[in-house]
C-alpha positions, 0 to 999 in steps of 0.5 A: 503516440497510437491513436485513441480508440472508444473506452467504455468505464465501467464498475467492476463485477466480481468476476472481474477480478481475476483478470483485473489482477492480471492486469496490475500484474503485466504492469507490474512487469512492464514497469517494474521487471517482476510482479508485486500483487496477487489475487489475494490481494486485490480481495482484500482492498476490494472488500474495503472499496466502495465498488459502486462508486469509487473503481472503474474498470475501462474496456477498449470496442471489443470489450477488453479489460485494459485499465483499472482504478480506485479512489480510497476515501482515507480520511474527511481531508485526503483521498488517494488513488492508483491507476493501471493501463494495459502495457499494450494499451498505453498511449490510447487515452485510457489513463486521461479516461480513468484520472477523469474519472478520478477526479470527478469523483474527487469534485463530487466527495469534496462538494459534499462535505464542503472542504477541500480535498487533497487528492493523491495519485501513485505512479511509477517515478520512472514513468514519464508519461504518466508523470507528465500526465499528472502534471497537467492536471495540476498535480504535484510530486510530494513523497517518494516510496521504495519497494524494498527486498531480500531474498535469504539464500541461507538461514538467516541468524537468529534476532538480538532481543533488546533486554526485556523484550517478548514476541509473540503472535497476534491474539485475535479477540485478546489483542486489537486494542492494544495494537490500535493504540501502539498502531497509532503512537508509532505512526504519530510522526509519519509523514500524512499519517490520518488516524483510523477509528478503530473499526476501520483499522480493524477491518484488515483482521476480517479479510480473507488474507489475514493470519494472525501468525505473521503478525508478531507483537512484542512487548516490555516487562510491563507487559505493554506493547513495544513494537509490532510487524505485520505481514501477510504471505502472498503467493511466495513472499511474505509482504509486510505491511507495517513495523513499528515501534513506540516512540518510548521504546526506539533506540534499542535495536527493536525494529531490527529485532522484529525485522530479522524475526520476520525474516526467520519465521518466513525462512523456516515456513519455506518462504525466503523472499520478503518484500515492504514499502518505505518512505525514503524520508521517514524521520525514524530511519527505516530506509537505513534500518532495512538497508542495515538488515540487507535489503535492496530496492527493487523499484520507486514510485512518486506520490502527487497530489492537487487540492480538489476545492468544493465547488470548482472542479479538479 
């Protein structure tokens, strides 16, 4: 193990991001063999943080940028939270320096409510040290998640529509209540799904990603909607971040319909590569579905949680 030398954290600066973003993506690399992040998407979640209070950037005695974390406040009962150390960097306490952080900011928000919290963090499953770290510190492994991935060499066939069925993209200013409600009722049965307001959920409409055309929403002959996939193209690859179907509306094909409608519209827009997260104990089957329409997983990451009681520190 190297030798801790002086950490300084600190609250990140917008012109920070850039190279905090290089920063998650060399761990990507080291971790996982190819980069999942881009600087679009470090904006996007620090538009919803709480800069000030709830990410810390950790510079080594020469001033470098070498790890990063934030704390998202997810609902009154969960937080949840991510930490990177330079490759390069690891084994200097900068991890230890950052979950401190973490933590004590987790004791500060549950001593203010008066509840306990249930505090969660994200490493790579592979990652022993970071594994081993967490352990120490009263953390246990609770979920797994997978990176999955296609990239489509061909034109990939047209979808299968169950009968009844229409797509369509997101209508900004027409469609957000209905997709809140639909949002809600597919998620119900997910594993530590908390229920957004509305406003919270409808913050990731106002970010500067966002592109109502790949977020498609299908819908019955009643006109309500059924299922919906949203995405959002990165640099070169279309990332999507929720498919969902009604509980009502499961059983005939519809996920892999919106599913092999994503996959045609990113191929037809020059871009064959597209990648989601799954819950590899998800009780609807996604993991089988994604599997089923060709994809493959690129790497694994454990959540861990601890409870942070009001009063006693984490």
């Amino acid at each position: 193990m190297m030798t801790p030398y002086p950490i300084r954290l600190r609250r990140p600066k917008p012109e920070d991001a850039a190279v905090v973003c290089d920063l998650v993506i060399a761990c990507d690399v080291e971790d996982f063999g190819s980069p999942d992040f881009d600087l679009g998407e470090l904006l996007d979640m620090w538009s919803g943080f709480d800069l000030q209070h709830n990410v810390w950037v950790a510079e080594n005695a020469g001033g470098q940028i070498v790890g990063y974390a934030f704390l998202e406040e997810d609902s009154e009962e969960k937080l949840f939270s991510y930490g990177f150390v330079l490759p390069s960097a690891r084994g200097t306490g900068v991890g230890t320096a950052l979950l401190t952080a973490i933590e004590s900011r987790a004791d500060e928000l549950a001593a203010a409510s008066g509840r306990h919290k249930r505090l969660q963090n994200v490493v790579p499953t592979l990652r022993e040290d970071a594994q081993t770290l967490l352990r120490t510190r009263g953390f246990v492994p609770v979920r797994l998640f997978k990176r999955m991935s296609i990239r489509l060499e061909a034109a990939p066939a047209a979808p299968d529509l169950p009968a009844g069925i229409t797509l369509a993209p997101f209508l900004p200013g027409v469609d957000e209540q209905d997709l809140y409600a639909a949002y809600i009722e597919a998620f119900a049965d997910h594993w530590d799904f908390a229920v957004p307001g509305f406003d919270t959920w409808a913050e990731q409409i106002d970010r500067p990603s966002f592109r109502p055309e790949w977020w498609l929403i299908a819908r019955g002959r009643d006109g309500d909607i059924a299922g919906f996939a949203l995405g959002r193209m990165r640099e070169d690859t279309l990332y999507l971040n929720q498919i969902g179907v009604r509980r009502s509306c499961r059983g005939q094909g519809l996920g892999l319909a919106l599913l092999q409608t994503a996959f045609h519209k990113a191929y037809a827009a020059g871009q064959p590569s597209i990648s989601l997260g799954v819950d590899t104990s998800n009780p609807s089957g996604a993991f089988r579905l994604y599997e089923k329409a060709g994809m493959r997983v690129v790497y694994e990451v454990t959540v861990a949680e601890k409870t942070v009681q009001p009063g006693s520190p984490a």
